[in-house]
PDBQT receptor file of N, H, CA, C and O in Angstrom, charges set to zero:
ATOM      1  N   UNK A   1      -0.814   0.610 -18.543  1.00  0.00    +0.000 N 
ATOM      2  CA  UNK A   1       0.046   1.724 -18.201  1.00  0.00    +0.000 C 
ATOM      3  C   UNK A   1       0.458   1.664 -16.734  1.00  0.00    +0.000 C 
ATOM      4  O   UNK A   1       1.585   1.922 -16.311  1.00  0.00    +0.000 OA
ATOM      5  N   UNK A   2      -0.689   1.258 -15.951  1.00  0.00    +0.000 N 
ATOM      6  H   UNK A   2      -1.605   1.048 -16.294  1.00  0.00    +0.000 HD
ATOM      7  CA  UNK A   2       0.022   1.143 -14.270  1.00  0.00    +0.000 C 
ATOM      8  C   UNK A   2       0.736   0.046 -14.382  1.00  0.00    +0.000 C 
ATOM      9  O   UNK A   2       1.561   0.507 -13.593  1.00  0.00    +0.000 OA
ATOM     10  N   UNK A   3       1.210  -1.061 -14.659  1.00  0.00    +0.000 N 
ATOM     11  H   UNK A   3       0.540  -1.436 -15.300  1.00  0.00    +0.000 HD
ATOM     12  CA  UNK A   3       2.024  -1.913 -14.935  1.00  0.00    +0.000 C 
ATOM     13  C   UNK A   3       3.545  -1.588 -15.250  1.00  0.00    +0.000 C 
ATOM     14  O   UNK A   3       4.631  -1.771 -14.701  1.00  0.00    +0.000 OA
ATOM     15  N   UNK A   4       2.982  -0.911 -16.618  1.00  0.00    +0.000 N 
ATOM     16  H   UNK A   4       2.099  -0.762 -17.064  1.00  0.00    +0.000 HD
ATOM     17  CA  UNK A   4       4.416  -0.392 -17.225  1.00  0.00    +0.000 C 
ATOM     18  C   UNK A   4       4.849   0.425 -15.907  1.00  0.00    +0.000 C 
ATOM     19  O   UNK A   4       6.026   0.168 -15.654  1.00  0.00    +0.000 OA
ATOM     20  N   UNK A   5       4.356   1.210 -15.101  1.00  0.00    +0.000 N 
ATOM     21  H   UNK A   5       3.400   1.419 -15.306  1.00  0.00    +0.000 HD
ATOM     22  CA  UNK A   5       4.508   2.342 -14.455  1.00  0.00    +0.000 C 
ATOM     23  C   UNK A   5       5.502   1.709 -13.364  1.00  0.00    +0.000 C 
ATOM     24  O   UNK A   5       6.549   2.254 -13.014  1.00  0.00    +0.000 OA
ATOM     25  N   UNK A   6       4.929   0.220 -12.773  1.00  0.00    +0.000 N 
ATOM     26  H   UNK A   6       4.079  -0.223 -13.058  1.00  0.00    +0.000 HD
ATOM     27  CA  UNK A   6       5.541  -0.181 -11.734  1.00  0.00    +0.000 C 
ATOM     28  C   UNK A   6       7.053  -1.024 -12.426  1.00  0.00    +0.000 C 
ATOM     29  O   UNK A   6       7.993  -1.506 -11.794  1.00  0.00    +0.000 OA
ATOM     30  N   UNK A   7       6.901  -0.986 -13.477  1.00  0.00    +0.000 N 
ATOM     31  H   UNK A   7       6.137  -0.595 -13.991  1.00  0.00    +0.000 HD
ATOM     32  CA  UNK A   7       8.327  -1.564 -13.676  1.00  0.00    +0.000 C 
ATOM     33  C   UNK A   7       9.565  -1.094 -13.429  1.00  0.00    +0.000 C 
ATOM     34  O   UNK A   7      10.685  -1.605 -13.445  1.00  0.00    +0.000 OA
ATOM     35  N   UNK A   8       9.078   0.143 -13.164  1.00  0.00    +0.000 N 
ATOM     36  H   UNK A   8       8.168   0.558 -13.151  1.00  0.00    +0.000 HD
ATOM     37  CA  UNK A   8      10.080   1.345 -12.973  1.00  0.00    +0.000 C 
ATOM     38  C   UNK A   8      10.931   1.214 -11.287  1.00  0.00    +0.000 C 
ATOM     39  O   UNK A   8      12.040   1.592 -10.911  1.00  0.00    +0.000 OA
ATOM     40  N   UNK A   9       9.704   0.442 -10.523  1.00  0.00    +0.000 N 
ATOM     41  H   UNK A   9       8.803   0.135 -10.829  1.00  0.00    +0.000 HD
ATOM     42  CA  UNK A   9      10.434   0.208  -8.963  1.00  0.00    +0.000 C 
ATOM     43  C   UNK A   9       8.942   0.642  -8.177  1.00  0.00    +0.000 C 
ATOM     44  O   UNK A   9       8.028   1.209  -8.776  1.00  0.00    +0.000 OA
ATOM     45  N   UNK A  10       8.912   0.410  -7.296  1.00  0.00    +0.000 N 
ATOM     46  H   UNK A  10       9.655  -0.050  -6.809  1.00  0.00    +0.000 HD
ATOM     47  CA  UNK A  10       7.706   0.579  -6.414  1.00  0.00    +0.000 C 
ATOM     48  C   UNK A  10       7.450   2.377  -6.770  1.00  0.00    +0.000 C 
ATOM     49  O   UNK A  10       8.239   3.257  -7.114  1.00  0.00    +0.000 OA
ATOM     50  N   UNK A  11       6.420   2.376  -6.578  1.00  0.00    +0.000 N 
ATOM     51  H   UNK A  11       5.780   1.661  -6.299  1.00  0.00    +0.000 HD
ATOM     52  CA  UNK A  11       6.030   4.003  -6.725  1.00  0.00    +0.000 C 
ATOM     53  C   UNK A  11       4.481   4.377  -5.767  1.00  0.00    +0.000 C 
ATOM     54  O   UNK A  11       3.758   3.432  -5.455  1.00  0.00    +0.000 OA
ATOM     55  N   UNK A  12       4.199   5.439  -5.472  1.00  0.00    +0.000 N 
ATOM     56  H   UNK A  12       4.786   6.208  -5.726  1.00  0.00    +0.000 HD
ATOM     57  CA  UNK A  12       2.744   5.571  -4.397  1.00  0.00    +0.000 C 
ATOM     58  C   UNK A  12       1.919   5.736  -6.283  1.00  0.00    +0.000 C 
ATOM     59  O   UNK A  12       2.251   5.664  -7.466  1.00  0.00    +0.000 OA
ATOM     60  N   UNK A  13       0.576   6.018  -5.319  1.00  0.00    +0.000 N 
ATOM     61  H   UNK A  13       0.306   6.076  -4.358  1.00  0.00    +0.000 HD
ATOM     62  CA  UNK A  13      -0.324   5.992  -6.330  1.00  0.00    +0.000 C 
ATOM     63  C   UNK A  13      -0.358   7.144  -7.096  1.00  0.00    +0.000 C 
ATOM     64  O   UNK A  13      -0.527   7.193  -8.314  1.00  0.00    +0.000 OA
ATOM     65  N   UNK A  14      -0.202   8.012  -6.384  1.00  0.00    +0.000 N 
ATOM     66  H   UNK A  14      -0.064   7.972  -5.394  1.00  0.00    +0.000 HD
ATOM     67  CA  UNK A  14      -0.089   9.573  -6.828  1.00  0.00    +0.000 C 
ATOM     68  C   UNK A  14       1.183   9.964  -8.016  1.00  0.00    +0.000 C 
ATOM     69  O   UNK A  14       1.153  10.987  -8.700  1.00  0.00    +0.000 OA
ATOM     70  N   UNK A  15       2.304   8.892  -8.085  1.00  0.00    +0.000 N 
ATOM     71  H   UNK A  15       2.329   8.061  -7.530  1.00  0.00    +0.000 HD
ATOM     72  CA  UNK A  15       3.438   8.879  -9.341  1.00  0.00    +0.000 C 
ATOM     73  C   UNK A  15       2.929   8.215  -9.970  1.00  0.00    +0.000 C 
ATOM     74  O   UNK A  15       3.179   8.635 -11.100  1.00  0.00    +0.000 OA
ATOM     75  N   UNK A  16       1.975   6.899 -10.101  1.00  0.00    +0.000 N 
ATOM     76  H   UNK A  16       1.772   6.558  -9.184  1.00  0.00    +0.000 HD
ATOM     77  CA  UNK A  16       1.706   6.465 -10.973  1.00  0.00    +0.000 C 
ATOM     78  C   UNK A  16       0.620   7.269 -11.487  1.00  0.00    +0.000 C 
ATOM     79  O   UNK A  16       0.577   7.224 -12.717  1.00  0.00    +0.000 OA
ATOM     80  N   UNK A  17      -0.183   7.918 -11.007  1.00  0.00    +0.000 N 
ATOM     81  H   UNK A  17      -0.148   7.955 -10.009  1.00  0.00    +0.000 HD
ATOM     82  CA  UNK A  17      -1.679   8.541 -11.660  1.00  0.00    +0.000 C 
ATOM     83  C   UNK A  17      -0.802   9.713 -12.427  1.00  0.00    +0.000 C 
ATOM     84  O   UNK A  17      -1.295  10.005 -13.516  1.00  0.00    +0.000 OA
ATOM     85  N   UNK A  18       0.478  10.496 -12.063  1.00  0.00    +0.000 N 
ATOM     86  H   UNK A  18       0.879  10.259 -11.177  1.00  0.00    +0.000 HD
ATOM     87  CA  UNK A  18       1.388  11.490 -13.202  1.00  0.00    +0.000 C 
ATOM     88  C   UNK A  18       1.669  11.045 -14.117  1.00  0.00    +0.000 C 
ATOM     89  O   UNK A  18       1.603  11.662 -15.180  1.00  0.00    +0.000 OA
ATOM     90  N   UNK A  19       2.167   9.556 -13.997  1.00  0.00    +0.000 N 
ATOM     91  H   UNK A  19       2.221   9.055 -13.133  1.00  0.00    +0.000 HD
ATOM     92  CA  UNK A  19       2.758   8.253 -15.308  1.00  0.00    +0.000 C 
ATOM     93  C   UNK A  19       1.869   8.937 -16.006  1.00  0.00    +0.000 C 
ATOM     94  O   UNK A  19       2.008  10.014 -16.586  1.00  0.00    +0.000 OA
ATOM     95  N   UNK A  20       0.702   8.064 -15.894  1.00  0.00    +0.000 N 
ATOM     96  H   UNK A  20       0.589   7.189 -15.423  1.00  0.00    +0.000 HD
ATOM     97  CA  UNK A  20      -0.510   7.863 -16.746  1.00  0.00    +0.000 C 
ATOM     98  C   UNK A  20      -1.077   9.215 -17.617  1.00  0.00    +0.000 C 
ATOM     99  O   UNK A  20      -1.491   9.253 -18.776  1.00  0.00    +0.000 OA
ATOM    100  N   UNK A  21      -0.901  10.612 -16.340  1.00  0.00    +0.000 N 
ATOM    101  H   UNK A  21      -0.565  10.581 -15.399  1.00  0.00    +0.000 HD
ATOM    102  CA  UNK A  21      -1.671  11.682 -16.972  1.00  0.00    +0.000 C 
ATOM    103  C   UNK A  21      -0.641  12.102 -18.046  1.00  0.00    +0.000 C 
ATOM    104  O   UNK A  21      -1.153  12.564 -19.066  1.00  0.00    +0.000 OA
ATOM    105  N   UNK A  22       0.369  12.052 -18.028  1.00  0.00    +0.000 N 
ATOM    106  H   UNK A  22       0.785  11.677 -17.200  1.00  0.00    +0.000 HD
ATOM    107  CA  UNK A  22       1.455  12.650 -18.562  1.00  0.00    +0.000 C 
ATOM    108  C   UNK A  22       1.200  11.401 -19.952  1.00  0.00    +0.000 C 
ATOM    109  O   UNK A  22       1.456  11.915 -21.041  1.00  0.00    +0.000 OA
ATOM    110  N   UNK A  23       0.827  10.154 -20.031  1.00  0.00    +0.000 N 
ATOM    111  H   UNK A  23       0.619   9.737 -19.146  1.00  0.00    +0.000 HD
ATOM    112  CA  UNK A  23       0.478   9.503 -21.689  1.00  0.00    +0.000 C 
ATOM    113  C   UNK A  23      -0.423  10.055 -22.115  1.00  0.00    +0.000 C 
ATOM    114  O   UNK A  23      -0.331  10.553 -23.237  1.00  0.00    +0.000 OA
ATOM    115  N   UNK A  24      -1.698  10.166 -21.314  1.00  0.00    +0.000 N 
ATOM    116  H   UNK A  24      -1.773   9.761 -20.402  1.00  0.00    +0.000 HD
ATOM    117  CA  UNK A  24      -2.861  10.328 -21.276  1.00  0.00    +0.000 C 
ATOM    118  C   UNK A  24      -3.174  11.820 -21.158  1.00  0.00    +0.000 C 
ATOM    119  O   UNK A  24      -3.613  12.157 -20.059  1.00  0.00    +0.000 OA
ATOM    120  N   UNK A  25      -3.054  12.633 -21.938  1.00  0.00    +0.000 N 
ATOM    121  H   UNK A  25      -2.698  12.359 -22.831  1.00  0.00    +0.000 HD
ATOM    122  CA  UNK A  25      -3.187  14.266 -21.468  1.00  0.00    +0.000 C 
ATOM    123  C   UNK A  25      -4.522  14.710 -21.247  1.00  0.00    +0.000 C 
ATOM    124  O   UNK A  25      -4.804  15.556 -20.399  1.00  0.00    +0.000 OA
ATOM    125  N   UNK A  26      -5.489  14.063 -22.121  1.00  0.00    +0.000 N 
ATOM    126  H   UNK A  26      -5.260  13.376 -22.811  1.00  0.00    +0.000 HD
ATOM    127  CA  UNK A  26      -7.150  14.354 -21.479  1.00  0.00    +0.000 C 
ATOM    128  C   UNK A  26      -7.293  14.171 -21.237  1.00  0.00    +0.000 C 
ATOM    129  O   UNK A  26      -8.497  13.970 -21.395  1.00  0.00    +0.000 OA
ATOM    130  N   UNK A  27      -6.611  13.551 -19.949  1.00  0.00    +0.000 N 
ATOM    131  H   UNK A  27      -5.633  13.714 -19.822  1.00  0.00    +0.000 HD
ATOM    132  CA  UNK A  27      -6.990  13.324 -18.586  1.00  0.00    +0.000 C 
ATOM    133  C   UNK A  27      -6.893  14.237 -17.549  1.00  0.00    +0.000 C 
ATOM    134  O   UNK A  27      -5.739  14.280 -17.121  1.00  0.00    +0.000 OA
ATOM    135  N   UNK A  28      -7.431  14.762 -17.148  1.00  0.00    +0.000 N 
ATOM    136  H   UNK A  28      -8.368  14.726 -17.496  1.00  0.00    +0.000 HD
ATOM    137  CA  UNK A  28      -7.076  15.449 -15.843  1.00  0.00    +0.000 C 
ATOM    138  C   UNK A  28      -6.654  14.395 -14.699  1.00  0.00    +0.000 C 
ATOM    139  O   UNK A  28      -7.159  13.301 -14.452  1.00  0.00    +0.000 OA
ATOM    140  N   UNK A  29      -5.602  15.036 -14.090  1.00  0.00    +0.000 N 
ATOM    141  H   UNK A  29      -5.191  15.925 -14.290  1.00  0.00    +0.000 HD
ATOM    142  CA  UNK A  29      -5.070  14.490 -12.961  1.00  0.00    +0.000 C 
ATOM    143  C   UNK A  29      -5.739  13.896 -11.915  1.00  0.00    +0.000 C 
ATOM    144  O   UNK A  29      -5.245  13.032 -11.191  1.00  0.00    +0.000 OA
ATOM    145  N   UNK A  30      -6.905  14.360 -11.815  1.00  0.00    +0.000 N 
ATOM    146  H   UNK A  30      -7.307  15.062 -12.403  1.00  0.00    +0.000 HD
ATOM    147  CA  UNK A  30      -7.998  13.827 -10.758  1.00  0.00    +0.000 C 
ATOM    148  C   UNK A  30      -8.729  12.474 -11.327  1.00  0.00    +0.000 C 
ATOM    149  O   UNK A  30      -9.146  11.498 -10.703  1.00  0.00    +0.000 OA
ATOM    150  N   UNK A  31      -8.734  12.666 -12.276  1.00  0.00    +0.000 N 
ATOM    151  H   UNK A  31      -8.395  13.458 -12.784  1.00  0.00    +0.000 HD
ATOM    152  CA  UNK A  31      -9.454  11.484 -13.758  1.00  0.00    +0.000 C 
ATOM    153  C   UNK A  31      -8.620  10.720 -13.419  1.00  0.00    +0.000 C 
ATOM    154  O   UNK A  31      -8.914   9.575 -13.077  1.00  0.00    +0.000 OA
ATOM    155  N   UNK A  32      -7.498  11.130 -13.433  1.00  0.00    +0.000 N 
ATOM    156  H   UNK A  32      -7.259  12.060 -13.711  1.00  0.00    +0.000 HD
ATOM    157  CA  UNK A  32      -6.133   9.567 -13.792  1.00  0.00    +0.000 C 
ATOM    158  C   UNK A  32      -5.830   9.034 -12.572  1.00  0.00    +0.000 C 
ATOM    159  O   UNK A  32      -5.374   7.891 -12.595  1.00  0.00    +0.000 OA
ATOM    160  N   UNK A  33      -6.004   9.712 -11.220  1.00  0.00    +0.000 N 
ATOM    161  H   UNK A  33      -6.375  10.640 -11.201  1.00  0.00    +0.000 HD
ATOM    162  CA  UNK A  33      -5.763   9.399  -9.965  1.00  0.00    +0.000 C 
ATOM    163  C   UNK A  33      -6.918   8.389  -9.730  1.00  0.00    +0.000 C 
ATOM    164  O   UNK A  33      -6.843   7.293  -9.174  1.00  0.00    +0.000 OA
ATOM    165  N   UNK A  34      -8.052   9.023 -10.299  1.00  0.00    +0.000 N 
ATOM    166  H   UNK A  34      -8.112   9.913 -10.751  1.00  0.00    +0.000 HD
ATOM    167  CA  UNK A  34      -9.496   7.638  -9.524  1.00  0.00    +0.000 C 
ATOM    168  C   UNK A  34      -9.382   6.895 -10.371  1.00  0.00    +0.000 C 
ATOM    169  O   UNK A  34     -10.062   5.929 -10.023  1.00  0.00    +0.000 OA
ATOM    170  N   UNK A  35      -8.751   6.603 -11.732  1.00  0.00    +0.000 N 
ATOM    171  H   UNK A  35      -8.199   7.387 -12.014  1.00  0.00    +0.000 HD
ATOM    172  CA  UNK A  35      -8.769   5.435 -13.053  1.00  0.00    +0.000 C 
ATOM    173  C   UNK A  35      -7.958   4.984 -12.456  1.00  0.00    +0.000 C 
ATOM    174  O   UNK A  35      -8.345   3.876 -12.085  1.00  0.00    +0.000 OA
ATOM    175  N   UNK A  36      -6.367   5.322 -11.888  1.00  0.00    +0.000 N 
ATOM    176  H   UNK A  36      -6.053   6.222 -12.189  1.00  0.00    +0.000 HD
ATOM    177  CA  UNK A  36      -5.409   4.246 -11.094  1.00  0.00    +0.000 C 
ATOM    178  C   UNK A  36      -5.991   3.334 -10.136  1.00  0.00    +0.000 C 
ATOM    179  O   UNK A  36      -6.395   2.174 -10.217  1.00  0.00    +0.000 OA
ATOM    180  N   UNK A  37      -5.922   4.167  -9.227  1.00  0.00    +0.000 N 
ATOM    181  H   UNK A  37      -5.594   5.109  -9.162  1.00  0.00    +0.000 HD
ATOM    182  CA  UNK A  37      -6.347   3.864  -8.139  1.00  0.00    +0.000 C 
ATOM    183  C   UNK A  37      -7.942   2.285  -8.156  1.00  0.00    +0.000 C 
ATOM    184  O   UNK A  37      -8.121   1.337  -7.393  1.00  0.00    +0.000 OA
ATOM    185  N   UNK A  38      -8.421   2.576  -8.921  1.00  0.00    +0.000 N 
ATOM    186  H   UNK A  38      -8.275   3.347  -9.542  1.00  0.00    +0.000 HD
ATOM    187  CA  UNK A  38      -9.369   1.454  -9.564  1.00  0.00    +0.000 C 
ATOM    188  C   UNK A  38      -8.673   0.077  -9.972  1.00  0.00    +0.000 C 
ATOM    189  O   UNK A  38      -8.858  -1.107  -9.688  1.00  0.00    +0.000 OA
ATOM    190  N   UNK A  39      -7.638   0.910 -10.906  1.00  0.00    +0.000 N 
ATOM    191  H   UNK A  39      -7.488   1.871 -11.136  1.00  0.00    +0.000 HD
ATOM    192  CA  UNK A  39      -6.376  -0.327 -11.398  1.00  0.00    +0.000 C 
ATOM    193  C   UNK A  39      -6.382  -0.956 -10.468  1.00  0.00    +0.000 C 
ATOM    194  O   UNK A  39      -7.085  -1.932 -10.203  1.00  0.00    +0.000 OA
ATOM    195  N   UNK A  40      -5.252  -0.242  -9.617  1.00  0.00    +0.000 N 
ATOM    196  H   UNK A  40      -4.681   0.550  -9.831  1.00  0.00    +0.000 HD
ATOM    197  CA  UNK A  40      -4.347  -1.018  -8.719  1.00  0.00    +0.000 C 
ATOM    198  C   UNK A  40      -5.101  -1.933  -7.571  1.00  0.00    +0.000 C 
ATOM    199  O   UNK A  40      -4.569  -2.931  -7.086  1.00  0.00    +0.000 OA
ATOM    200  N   UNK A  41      -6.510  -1.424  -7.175  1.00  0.00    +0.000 N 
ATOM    201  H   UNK A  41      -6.942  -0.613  -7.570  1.00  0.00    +0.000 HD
ATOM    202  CA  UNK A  41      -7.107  -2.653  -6.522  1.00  0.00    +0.000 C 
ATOM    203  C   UNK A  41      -7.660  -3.823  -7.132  1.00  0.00    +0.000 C 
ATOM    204  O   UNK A  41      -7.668  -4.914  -6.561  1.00  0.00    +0.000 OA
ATOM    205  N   UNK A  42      -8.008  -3.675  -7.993  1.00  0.00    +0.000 N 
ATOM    206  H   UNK A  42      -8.001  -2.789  -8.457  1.00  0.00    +0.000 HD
ATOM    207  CA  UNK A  42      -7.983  -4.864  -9.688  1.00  0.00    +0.000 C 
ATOM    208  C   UNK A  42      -7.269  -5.597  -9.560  1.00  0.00    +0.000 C 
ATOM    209  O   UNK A  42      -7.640  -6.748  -9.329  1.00  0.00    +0.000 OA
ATOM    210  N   UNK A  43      -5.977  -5.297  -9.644  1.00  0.00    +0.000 N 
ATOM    211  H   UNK A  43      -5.675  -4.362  -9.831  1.00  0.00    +0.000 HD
ATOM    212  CA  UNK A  43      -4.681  -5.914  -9.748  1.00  0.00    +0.000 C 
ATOM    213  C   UNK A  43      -4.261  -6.770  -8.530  1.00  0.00    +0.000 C 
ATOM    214  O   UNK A  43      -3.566  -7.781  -8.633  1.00  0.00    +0.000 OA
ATOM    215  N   UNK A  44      -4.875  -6.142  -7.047  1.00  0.00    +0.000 N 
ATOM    216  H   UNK A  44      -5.439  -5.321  -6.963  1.00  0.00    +0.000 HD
ATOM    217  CA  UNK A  44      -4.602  -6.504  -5.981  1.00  0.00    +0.000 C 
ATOM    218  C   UNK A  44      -4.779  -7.708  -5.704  1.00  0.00    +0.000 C 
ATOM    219  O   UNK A  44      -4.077  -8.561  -5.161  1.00  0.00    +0.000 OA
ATOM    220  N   UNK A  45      -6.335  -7.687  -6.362  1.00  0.00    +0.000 N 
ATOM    221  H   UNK A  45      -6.904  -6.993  -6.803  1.00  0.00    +0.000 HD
ATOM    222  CA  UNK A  45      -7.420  -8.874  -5.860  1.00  0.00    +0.000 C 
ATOM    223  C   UNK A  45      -7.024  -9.857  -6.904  1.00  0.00    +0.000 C 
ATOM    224  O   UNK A  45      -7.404 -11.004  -6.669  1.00  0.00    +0.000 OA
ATOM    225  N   UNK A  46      -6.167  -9.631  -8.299  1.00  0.00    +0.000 N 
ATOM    226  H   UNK A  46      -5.858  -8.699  -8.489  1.00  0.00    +0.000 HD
ATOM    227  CA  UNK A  46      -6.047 -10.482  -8.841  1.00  0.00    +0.000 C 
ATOM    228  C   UNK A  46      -4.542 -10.805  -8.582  1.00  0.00    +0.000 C 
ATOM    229  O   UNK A  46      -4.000 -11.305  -9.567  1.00  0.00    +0.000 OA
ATOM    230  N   UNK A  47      -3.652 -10.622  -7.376  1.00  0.00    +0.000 N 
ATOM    231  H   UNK A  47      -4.092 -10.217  -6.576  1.00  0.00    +0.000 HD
ATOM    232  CA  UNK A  47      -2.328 -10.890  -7.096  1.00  0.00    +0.000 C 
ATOM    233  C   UNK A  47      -1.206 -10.671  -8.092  1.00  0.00    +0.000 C 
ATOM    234  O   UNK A  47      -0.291 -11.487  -8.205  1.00  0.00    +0.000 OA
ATOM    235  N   UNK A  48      -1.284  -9.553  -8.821  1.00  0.00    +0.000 N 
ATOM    236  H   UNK A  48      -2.027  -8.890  -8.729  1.00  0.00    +0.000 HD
ATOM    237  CA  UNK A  48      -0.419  -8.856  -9.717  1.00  0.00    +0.000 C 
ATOM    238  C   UNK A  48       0.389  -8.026  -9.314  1.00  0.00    +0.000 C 
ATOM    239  O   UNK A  48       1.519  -7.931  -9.794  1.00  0.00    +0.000 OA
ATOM    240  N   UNK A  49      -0.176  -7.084  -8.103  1.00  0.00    +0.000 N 
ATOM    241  H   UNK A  49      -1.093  -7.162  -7.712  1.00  0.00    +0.000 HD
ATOM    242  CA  UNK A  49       0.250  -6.181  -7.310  1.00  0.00    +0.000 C 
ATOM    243  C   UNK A  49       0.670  -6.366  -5.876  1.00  0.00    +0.000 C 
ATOM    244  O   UNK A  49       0.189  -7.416  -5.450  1.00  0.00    +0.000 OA
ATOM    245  N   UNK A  50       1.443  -5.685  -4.907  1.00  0.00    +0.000 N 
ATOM    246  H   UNK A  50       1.834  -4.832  -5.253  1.00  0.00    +0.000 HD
ATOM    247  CA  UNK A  50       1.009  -6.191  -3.498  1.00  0.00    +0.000 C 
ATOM    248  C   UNK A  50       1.409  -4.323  -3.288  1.00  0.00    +0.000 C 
ATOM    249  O   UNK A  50       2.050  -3.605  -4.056  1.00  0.00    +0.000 OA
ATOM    250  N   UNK A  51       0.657  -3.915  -1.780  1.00  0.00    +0.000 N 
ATOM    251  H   UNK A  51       0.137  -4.498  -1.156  1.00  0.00    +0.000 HD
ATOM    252  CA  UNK A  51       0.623  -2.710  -0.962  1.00  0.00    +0.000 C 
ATOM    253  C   UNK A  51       1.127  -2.653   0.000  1.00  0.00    +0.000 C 
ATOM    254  O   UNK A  51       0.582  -3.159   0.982  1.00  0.00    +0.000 OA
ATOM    255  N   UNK A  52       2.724  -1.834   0.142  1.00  0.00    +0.000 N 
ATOM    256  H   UNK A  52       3.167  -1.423  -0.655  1.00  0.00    +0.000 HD
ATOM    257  CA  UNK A  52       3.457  -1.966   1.132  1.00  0.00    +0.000 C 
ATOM    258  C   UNK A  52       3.370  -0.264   1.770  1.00  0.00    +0.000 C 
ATOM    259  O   UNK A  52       4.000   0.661   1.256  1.00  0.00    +0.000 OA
ATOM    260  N   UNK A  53       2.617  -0.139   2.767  1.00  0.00    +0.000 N 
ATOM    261  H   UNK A  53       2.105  -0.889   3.185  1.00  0.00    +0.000 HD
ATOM    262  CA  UNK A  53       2.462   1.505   3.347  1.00  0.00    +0.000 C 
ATOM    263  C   UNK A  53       1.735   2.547   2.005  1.00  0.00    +0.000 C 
ATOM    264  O   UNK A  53       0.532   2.657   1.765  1.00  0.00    +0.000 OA
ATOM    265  N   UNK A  54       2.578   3.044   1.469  1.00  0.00    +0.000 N 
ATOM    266  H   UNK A  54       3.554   2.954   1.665  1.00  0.00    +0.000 HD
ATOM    267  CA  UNK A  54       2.005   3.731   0.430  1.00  0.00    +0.000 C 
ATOM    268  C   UNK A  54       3.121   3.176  -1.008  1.00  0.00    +0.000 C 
ATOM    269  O   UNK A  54       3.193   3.748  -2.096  1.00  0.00    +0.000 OA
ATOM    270  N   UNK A  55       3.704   2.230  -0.688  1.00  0.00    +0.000 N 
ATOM    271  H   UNK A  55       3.646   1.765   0.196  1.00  0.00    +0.000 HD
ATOM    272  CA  UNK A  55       3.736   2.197  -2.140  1.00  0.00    +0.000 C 
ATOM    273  C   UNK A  55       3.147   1.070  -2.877  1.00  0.00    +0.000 C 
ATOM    274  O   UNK A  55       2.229   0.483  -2.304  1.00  0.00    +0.000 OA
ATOM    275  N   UNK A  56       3.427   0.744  -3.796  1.00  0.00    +0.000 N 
ATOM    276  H   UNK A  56       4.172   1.221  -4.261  1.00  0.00    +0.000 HD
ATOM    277  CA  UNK A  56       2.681  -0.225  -4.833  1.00  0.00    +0.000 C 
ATOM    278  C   UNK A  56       3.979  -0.905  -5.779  1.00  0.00    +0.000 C 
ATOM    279  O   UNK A  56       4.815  -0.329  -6.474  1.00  0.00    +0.000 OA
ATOM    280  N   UNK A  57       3.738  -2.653  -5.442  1.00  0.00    +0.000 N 
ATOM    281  H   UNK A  57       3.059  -3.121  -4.877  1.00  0.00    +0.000 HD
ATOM    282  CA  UNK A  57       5.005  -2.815  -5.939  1.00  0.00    +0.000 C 
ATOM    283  C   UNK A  57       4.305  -3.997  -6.701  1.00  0.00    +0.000 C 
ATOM    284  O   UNK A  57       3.253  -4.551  -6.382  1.00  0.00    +0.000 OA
ATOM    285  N   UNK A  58       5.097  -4.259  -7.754  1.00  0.00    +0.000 N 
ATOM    286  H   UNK A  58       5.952  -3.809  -8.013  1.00  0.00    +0.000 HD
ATOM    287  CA  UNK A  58       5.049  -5.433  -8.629  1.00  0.00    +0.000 C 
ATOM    288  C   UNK A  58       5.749  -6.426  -8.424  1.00  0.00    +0.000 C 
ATOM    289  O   UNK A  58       6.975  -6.431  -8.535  1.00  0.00    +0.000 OA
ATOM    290  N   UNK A  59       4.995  -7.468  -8.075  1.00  0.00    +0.000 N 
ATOM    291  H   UNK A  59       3.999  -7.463  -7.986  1.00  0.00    +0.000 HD
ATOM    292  CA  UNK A  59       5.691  -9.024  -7.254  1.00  0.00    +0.000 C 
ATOM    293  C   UNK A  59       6.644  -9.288  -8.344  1.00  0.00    +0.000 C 
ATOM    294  O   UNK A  59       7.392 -10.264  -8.287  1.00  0.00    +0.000 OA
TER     295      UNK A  59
């Protein structure tokens, strides 16, 4: 879902953790913000992602 999320164009973490809560409704927003946020350094370390200031873009 953070994937799909960034296809959309760079976004901060905080639009992507809405992406997600908004598929994901039992999630609380705080839930989906620390489950992103987990993602996206995942992704980092595996060069899927890169971190430009606050946004998050898909190479």
């Amino acid at each position: 879902m953070v994937m799909e999320a960034l296809r959309d164009g760079p976004q901060t973490g905080a639009d992507i953790a809405r992406a997600v809560q908004a598929r994901k409704q039992q999630l609380t927003y705080k839930r989906a913000y620390h489950r992103v946020y987990i993602c996206l350094w995942n992704l980092k370390k595996r060069g899927l992602v890169r971190h430009e200031g606050r946004l998050w873009l898909a190479p």
